[in-house]
GUPA-268070 format. One line per 2 residues: number of its first residue (from 1); their letters; for each residue x, y, z of C-alpha. Coordinates in nm, 4 decimals. Each point is the difference from the previous one (the first is absolute). Example, Ala and Ser with C-alpha at 12.3 -4.5 7.8 and 13.67 -1.06 7.14 Angstrom:
% residues 2
1 = AS = 1.2300:-0.4500:0.7800; 0.1370:0.3440:-0.0660
This chain:
% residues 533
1 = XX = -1.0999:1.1112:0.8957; -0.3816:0.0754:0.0079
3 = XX = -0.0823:0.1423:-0.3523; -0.1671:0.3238:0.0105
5 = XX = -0.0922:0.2700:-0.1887; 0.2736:0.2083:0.0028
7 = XX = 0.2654:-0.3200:0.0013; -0.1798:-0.1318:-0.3267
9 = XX = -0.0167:0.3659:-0.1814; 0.3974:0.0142:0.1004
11 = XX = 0.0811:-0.3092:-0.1324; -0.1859:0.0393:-0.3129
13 = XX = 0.1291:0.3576:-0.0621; 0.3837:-0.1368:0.0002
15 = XX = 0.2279:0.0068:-0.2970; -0.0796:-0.3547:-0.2655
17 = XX = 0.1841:-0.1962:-0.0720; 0.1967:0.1319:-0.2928
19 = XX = 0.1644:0.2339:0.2128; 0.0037:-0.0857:0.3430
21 = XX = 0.0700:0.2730:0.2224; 0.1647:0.0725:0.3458
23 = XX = -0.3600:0.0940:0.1182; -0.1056:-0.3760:-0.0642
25 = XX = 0.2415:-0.1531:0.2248; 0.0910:0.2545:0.2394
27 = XX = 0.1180:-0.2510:0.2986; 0.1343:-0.2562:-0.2457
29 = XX = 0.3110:0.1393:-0.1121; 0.1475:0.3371:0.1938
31 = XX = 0.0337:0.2797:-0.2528; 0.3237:0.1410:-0.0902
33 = XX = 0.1204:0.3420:0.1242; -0.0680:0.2974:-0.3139
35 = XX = 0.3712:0.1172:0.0870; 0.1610:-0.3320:-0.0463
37 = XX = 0.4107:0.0563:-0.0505; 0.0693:-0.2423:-0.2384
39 = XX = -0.0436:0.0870:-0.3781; -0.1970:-0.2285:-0.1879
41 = XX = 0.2720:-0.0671:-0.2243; 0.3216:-0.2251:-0.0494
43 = XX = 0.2220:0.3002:-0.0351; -0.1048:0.1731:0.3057
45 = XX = -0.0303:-0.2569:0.2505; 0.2735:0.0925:0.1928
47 = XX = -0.1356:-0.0066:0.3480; -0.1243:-0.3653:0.0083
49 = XX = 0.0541:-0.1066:0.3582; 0.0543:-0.3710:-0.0967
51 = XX = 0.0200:-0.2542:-0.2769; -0.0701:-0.3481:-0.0948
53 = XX = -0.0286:-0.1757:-0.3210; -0.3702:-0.1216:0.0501
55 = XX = -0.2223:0.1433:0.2019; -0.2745:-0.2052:0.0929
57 = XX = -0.3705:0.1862:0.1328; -0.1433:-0.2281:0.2130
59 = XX = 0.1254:-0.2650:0.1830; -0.3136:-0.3246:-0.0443
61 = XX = 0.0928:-0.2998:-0.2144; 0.0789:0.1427:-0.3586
63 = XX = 0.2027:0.2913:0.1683; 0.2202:-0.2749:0.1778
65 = XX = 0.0197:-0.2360:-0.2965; 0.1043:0.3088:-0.2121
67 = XX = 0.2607:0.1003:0.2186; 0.1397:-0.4136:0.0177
69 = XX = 0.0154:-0.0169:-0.3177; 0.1959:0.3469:-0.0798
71 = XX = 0.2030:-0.0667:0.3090; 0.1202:-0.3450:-0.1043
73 = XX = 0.0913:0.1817:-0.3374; 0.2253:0.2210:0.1420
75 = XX = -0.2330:0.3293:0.0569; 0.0036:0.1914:0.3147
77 = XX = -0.3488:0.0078:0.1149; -0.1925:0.1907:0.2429
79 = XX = -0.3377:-0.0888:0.1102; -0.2221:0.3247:0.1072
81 = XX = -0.3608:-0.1308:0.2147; -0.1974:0.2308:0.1676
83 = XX = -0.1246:-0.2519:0.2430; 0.2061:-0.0486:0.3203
85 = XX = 0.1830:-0.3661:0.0200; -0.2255:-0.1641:0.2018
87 = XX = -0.3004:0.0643:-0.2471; 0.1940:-0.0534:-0.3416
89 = XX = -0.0554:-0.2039:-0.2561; -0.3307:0.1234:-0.1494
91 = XX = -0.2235:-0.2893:-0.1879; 0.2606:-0.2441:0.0163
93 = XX = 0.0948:-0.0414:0.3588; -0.3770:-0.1110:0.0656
95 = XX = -0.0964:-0.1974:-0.2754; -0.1372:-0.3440:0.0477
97 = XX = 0.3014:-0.1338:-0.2683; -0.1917:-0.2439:-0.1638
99 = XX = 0.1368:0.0257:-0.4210; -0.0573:-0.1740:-0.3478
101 = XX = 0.3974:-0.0895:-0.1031; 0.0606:0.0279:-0.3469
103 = XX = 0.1408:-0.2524:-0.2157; 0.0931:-0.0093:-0.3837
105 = XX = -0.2090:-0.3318:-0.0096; -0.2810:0.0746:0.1735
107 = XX = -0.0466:0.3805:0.0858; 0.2540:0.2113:-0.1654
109 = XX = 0.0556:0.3200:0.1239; -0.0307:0.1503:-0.3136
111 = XX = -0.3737:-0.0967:-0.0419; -0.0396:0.0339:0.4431
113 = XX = 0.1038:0.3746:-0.1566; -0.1938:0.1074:-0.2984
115 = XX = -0.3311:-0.1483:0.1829; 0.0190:0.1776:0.3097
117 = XX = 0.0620:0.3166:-0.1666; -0.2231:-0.1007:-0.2554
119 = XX = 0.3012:0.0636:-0.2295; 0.1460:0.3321:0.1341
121 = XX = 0.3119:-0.1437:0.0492; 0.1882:-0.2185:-0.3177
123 = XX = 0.0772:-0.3908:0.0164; 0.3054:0.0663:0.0104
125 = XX = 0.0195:0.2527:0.3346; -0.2081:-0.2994:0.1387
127 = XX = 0.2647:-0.2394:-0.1197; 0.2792:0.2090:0.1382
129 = XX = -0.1625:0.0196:0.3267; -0.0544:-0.3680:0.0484
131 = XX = 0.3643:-0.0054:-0.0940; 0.0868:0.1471:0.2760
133 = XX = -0.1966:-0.0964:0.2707; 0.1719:-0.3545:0.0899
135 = XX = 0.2881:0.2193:0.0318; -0.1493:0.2459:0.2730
137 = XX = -0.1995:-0.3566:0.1434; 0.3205:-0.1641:0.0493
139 = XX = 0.1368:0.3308:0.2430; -0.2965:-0.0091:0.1807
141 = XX = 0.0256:-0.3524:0.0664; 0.3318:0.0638:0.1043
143 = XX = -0.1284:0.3062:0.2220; -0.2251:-0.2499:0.1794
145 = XX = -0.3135:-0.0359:-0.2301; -0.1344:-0.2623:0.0231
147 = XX = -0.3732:-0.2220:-0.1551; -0.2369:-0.1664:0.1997
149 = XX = 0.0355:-0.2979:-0.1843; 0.3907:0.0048:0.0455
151 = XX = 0.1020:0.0619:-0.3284; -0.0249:0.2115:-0.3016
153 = XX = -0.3222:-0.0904:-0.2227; 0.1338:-0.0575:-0.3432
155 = XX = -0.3253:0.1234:-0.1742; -0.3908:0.1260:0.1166
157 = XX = -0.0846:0.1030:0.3685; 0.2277:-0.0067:0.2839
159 = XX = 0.0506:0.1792:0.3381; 0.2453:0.2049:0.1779
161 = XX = 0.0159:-0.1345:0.3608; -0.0828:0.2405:0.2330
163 = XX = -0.1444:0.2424:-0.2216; 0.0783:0.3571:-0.0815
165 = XX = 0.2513:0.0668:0.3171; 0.2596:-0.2782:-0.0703
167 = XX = -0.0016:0.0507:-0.3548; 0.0357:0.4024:0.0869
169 = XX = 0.2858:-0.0988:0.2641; 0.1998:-0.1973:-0.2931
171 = XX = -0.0477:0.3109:-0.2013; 0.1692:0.2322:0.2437
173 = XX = 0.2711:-0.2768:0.0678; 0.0893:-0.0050:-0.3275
175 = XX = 0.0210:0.3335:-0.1115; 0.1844:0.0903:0.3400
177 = XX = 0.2437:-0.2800:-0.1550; 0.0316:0.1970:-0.3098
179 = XX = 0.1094:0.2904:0.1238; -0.2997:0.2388:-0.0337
181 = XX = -0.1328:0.2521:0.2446; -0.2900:0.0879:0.1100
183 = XX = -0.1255:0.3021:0.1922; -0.3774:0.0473:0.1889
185 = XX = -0.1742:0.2531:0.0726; 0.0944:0.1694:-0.3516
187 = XX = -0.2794:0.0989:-0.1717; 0.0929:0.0919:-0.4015
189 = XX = -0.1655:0.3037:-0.0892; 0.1017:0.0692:-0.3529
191 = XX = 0.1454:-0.1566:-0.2845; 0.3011:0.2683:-0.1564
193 = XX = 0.0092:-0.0571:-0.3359; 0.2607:0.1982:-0.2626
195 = XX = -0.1436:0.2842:-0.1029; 0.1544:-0.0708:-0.3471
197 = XX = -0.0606:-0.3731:-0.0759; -0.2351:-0.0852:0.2727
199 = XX = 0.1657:-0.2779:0.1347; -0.0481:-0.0754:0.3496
201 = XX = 0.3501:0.1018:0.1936; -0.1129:0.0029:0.3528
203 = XX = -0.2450:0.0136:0.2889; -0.1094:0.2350:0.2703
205 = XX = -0.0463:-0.1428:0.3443; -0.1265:0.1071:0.3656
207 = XX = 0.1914:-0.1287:0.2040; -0.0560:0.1062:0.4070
209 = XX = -0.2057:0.3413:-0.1224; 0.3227:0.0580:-0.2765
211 = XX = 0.0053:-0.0032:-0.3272; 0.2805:-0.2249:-0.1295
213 = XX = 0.1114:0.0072:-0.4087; 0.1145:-0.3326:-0.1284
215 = XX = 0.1802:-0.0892:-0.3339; -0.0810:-0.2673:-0.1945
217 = XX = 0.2814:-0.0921:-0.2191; -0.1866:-0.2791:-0.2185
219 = XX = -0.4025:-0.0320:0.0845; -0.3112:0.0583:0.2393
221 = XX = -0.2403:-0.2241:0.0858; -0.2782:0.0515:0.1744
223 = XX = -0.2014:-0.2677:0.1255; -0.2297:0.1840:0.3210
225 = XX = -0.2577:-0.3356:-0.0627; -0.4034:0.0942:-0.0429
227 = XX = -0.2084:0.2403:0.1050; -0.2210:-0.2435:0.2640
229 = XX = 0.0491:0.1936:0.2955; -0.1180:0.3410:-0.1679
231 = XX = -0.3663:-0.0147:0.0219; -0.0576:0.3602:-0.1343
233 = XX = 0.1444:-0.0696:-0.3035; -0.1266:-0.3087:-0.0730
235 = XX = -0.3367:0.1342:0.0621; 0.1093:0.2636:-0.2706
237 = XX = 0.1015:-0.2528:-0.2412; -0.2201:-0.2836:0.0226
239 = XX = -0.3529:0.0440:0.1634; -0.0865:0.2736:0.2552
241 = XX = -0.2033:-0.0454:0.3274; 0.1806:-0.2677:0.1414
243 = XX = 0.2589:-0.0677:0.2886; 0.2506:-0.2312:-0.1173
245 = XX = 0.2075:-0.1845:0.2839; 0.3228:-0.0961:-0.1454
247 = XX = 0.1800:-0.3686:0.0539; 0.3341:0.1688:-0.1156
249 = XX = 0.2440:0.1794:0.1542; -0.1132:0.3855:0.1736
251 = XX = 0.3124:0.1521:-0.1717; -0.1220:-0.1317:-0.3668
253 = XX = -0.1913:0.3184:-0.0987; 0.0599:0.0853:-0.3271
255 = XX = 0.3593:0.1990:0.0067; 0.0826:-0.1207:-0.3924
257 = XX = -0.3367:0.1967:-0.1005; 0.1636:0.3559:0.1473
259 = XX = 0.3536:-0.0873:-0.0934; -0.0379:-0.1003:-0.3625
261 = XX = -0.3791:0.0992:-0.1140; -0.0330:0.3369:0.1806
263 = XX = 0.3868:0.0960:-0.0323; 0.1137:-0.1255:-0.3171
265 = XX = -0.2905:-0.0469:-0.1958; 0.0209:-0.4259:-0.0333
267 = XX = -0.2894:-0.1714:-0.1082; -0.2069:-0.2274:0.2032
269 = XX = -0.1968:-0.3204:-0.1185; -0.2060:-0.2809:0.1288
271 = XX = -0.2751:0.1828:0.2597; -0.2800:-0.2686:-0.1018
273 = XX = 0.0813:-0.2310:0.3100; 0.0712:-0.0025:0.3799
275 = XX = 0.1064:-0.3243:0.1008; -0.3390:-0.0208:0.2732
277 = XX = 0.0392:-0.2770:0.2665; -0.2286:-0.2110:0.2599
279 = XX = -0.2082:0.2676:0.2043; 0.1834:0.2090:0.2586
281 = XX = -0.1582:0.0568:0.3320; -0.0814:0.3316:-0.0019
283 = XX = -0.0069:0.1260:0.3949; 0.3364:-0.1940:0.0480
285 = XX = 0.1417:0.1220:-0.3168; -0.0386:0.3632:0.0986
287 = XX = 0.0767:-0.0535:0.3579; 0.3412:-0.1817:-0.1147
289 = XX = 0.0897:0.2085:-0.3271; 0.0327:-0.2643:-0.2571
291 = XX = -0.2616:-0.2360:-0.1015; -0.1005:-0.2783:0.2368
293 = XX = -0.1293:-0.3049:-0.2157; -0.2935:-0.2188:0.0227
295 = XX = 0.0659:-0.3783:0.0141; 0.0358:-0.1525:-0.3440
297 = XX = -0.2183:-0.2992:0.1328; -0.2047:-0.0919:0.2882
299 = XX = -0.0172:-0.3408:0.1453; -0.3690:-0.0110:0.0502
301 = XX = -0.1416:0.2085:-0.2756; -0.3149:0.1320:0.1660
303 = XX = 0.0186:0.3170:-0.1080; -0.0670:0.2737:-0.2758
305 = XX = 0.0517:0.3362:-0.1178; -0.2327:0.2862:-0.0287
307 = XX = 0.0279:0.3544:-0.1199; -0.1565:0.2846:0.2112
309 = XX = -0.3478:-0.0809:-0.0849; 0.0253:-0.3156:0.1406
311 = XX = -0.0140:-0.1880:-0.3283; 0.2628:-0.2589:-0.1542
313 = XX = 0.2332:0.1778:-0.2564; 0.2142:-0.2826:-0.1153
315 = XX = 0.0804:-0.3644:0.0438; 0.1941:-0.0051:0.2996
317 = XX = 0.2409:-0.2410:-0.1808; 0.0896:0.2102:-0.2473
319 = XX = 0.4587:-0.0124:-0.0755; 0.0474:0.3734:0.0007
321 = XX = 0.3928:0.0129:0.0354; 0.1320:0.0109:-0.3519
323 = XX = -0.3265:-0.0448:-0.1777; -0.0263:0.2185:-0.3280
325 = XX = -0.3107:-0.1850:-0.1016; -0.2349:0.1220:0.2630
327 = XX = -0.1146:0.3477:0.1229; 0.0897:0.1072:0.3188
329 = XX = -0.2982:-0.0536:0.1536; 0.0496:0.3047:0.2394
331 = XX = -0.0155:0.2332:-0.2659; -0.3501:-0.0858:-0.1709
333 = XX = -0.1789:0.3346:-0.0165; -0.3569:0.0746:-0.0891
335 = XX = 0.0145:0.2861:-0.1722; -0.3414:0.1438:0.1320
337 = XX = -0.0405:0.3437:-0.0829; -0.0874:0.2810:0.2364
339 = XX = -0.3546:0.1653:0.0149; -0.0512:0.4082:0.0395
341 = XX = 0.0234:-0.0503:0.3775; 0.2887:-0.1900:0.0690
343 = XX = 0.4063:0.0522:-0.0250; 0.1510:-0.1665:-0.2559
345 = XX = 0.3320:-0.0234:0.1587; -0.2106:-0.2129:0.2610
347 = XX = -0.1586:-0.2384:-0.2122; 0.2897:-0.0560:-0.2240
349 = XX = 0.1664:-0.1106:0.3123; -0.2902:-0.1906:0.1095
351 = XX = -0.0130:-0.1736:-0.3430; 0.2838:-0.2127:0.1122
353 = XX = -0.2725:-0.2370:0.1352; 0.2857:-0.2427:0.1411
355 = XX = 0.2158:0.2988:0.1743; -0.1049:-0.1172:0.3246
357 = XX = -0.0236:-0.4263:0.0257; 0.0919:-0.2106:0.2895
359 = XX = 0.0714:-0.3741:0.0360; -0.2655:-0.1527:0.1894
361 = XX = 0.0693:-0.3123:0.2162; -0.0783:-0.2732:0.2454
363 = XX = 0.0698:-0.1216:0.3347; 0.1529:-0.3195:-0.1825
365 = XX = 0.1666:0.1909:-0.2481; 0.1382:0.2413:0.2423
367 = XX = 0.1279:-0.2831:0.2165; 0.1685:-0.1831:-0.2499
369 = XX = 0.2758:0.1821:-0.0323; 0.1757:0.3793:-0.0954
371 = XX = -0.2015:0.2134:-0.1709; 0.2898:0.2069:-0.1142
373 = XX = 0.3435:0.0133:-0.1202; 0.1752:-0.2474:0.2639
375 = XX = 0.0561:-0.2300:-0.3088; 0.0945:0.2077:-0.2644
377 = XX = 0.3476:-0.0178:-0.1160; 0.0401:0.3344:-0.1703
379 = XX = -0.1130:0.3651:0.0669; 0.1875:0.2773:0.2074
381 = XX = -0.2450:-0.0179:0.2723; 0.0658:-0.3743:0.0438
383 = XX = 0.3678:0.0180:0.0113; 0.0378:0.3204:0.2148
385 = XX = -0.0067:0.0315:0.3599; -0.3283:0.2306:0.1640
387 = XX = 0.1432:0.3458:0.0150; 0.1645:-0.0333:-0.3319
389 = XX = -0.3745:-0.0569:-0.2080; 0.0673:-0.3378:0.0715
391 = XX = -0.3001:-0.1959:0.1462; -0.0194:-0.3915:0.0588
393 = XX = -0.3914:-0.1413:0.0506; -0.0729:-0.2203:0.2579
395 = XX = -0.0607:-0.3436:-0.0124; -0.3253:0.0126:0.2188
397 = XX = -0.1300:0.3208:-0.1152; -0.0606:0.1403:0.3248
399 = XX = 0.2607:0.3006:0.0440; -0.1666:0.1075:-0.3399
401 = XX = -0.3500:-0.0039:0.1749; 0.1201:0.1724:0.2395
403 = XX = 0.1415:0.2499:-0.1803; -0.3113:0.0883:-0.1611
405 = XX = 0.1339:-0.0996:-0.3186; -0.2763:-0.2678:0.0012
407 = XX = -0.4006:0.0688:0.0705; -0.1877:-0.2311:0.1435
409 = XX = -0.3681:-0.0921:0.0974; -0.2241:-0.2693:0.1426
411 = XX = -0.2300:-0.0155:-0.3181; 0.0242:0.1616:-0.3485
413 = XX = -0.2389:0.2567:0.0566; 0.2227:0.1035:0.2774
415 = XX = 0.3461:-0.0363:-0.1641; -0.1897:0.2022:-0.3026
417 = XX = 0.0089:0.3389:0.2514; 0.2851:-0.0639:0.0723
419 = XX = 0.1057:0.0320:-0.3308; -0.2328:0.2959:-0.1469
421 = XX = -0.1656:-0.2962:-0.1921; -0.3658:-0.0093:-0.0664
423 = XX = -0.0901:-0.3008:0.2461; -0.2791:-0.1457:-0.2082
425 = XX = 0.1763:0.0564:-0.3511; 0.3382:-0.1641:0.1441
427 = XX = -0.2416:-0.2935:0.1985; -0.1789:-0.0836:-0.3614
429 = XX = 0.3664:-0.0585:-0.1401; 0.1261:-0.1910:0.2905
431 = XX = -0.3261:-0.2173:-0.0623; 0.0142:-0.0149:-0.3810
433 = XX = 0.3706:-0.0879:0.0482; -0.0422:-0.2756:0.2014
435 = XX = -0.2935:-0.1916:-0.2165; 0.2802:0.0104:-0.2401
437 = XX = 0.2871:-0.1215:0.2102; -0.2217:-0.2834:0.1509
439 = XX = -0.1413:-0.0877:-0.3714; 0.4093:-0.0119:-0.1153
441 = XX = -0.0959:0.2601:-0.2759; 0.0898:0.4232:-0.0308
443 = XX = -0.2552:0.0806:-0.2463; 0.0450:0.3454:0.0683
445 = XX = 0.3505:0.0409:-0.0848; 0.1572:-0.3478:-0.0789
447 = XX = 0.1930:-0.0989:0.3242; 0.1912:-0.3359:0.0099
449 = XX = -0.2329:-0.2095:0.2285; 0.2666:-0.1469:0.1603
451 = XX = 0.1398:0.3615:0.0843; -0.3671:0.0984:0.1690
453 = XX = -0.1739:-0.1202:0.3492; -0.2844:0.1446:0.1597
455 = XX = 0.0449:0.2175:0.2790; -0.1045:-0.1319:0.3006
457 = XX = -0.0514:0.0707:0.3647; 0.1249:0.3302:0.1006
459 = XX = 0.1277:0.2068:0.1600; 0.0947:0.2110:-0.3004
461 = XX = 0.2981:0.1686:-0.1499; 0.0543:0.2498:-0.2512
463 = XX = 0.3186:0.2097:-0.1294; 0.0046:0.2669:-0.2604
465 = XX = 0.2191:-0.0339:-0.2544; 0.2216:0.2400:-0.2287
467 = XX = 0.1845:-0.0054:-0.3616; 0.3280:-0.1546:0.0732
469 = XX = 0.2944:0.0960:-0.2609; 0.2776:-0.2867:-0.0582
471 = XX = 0.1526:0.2433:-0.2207; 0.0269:0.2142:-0.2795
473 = XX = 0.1929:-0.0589:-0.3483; -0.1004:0.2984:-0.2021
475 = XX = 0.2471:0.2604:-0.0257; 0.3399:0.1769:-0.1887
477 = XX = 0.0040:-0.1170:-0.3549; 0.3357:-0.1570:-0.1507
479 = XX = 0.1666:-0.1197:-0.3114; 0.0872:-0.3791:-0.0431
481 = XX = 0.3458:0.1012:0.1734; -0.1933:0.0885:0.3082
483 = XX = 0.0580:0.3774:-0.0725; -0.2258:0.2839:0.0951
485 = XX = -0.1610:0.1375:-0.2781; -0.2037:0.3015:-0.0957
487 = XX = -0.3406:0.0473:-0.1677; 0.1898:-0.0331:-0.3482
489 = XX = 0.1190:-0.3442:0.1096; 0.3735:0.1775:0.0282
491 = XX = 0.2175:-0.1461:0.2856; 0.1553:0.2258:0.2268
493 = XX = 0.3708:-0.1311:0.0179; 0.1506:-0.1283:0.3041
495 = XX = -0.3219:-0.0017:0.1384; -0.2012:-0.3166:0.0835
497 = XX = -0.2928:-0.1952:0.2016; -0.1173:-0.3044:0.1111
499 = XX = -0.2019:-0.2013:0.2288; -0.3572:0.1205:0.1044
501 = XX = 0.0870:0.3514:-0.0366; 0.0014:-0.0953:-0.4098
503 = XX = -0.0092:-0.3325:-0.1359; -0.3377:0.0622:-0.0703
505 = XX = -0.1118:-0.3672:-0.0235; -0.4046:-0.1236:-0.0965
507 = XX = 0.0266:-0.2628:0.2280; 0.2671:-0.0199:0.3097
509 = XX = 0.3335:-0.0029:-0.0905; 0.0905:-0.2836:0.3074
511 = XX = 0.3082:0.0533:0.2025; 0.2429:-0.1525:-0.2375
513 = XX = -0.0447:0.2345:-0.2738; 0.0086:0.2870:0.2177
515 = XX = 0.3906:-0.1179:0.0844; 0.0995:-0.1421:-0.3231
517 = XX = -0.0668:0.3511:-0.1394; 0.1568:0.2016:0.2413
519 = XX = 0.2786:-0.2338:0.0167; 0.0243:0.0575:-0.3983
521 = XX = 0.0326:0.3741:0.0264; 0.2638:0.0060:0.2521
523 = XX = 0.2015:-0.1766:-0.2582; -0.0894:0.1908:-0.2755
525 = XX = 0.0355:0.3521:0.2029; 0.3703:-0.1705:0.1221
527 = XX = 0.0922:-0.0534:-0.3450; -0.0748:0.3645:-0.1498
529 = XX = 0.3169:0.2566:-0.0380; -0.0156:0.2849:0.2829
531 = XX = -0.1441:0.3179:-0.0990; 0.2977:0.2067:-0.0948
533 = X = 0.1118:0.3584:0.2398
């Protein structure tokens, strides 16, 4: 999405974020219809078309970890995702799997907990989580889950083998085993809540253009993951001006902002971060429709980056997946202020001096191996087949070139036109980079020196690059039972969230805790008394 005038003045004129509006996400989450038949209210809701203890909104990880554990309790649970089967399972089902396993000796949950929410949640939700999860572990690994080193790490980092669809497969196998449903294609479109105590009792779904009413006899949960692949709102949000290609799933838009902020007045938390990753390539990310990554390394390392003047902008090195301590170094902005002649909308937008930045390369380096993501071992576009916003880099680079997706020219001044580079500004760099390289020093910006070679003979390569999204954690706000709560911090009964769409974690919450607390809730939802006729 090219930001323009009238896309940035739209996205800037939508609701905040106090009170997030159907406006904001129109295409995230369908709205209801204004003659709806059901009452909101327990004493009226007699044309419900179907029931189930637990109803579960969304079907990625958490969803299906809620609905095991509130299955294997004895609930009757029905999962409702909006995605059709082939693309379900939202963050989860794409994830590279790599987690941190807790242990009371080493790295108790209930500290894991309180630091990544930087003590929203208690010790002792963290404690009952980690609890629970050698419980859910052990059906998975009975569902086929399995490690790459062939067993279970006791404590500290481990691996899932084969990554975010095996672990997503044991998932569904297990909660198949359990006895819950689940139905695709189902978009929720409202929360019904009793109009007396405000305790969620139900759900409205689309289902084939229809409108379906479903009873929930104990407990909602939505769990609709992050808001990655909804660039308008992020650019409302966080900062405008920018496209943002998404490394999530398409069908993770947002939905728990509309269904809980905009509907039933929840309060949202945690919009300081967006968990940024290694540069996507930005003419195959919009040609595909998710975000096609950059290599994470490059066997010969004869190369640089440089923003649309043709100047360095950061050391090429730089760990951005993860990293709270640095600034994005996309986002720098100049802050230059407009004289009597020219439009300010223009220059603010111009002010992001690194909006436009390539990777510059080699012959070596572009011989040496995939400049893309043929090696990554997480993202939706690595996993998914083309036709699907799936897209798999070659190993020689040349279907890209071909493609376009990669310029190239015979010298620097030429590859410069081809980029809409200044030719002497981005030759001086090239130059000054390479005294630096060959003198094993980045004075400039602090490069390893065994991460930096000069670039040698051509001919020349260049791709733009773009902001790639992991994910998002920001969103519904909850109490320490993982219920949805409203600006006065008062839970909405029966009513509760989880995952990316609200655990609203500083730093990422990792796979593990993701499960473990929708694993939790499923219990505790299983456990409650059913709302009474």
């Amino acid at each position: 999405m090219e930001m323009t005038r009238r896309g940035f003045v739209g996205g800037a004129a939508l609701a905040s974020i106090g009170a997030l509006s159907a406006t904001m996400l129109a295409g995230c989450s369908q709205e209801s219809d204004a003659s709806e038949p059901l009452a909101e209210s327990g004493a009226d809701a007699a044309a419900w078309d179907r029931e189930a203890d637990f109803i579960v909104v969304g079907g990625g990880g958490a969803g299906i970890a809620a609905a095991i554990g509130a299955a294997n309790a004895g609930a009757s649970v029905l999962v409702l995702e909006k995605a059709p089967e082939k693309h379900a399972g939202g963050a989860t089902s794409v994830v590279a799997g790599i987690v941190n396993m807790w242990s009371e000796d080493k790295n108790p949950a209930s500290n894991w907990v309180q630091y990544r929410t930087m003590g929203y949640k208690s010790a002792e939700r963290g404690q009952k989580w980690g609890e629970n999860l050698p419980d859910l572990l052990d059906i998975l690994e009975d569902h086929g889950m399995g490690w790459e080193t062939g067993s279970r790490p006791e404590s500290g980092p481990g691996n899932i083998a084969d990554h975010g669809p095996a672990l997503y497969a044991a998932l569904m196998d297990a909660m198949n085993e359990a006895g819950a449903e689940i139905v695709y294609e189902s978009p929720v479109t409202k929360i019904v809540t009793n109009s007396e105590t405000g305790e969620a009792i139900g759900v409205y779904a689309d289902q084939n253009g229809s409108q379906v009413a479903i009873k929930a006899n104990k407990g909602v949960l939505v769990s609709t993951g992050s808001y990655a692949s909804n660039p308008e709102l992020i650019n409302s949000i966080h900062l405008p001006g920018f496209e943002y290609f998404s490394e999530d799933s398409p069908y993770n838009t947002g939905d728990a902002f509309q269904l809980l902020a905009g509907d039933l007045g929840a309060a949202t938390m945690g919009f300081r971060d967006i968990e940024y990753d290694t540069p996507a390539i930005k003419l195959a990310s919009k040609e595909v429709g998710t975000s096609v990554g950059l290599a994470k390394a490059f066997a010969v390392p004869s190369y640089l980056y440089v923003n649309g003047a043709g100047s360095r902008f950061m050391p090429e090195d730089l760990a951005i997946m993860h990293n709270k301590d640095v600034a994005f170094p996309w986002l720098a902005h100049s802050r230059r202020n407009p004289d009597a002649n020219e439009d300010g909308f223009e220059v603010a937008m111009e002010n992001y001096v690194n909006k436009t930045s390539f990777i510059v390369l080699d012959q070596a380096c572009f011989d040496a191996g995939s400049l893309g993501n043929t090696n990554w071992t997480w993202s939706w576009s690595h996993f998914k087949d083309e036709g699907d916003s799936g897209y798999l880099w070659s190993e020689d680079n040349q279907a890209e070139l071909a493609k376009g997706w990669i310029l190239q020219g015979n010298t620097i001044e030429e590859l410069a036109q081809q980029m809409g580079v200044d030719p002497t500004a981005l030759s001086a760099t090239v130059a000054n980079y390479n005294q630096m390289a060959s003198a094993g020093e980045d004075t400039e910006l602090g490069r390893a020196a065994e991460a930096m070679q000069p670039l040698g003979d051509g001919p020349y390569y260049a791709i733009e690059l773009g902001v790639s999204v992991l994910f998002t954690t920001a969103g519904i706000r909850s109490d320490d039972q993982d219920r949805v709560v409203k600006w006065d911090l008062t839970p909405i009964e029966r009513l509760y969230v989880t995952g990316n769409a609200g655990m609203n974690m500083f730093v990422s919450p990792g796979v593990l805790t993701v499960l473990a607390a929708g694993y939790t809730i499923g219990q505790d939802v299983a456990s409650l008394d059913a709302i009474q006729a």
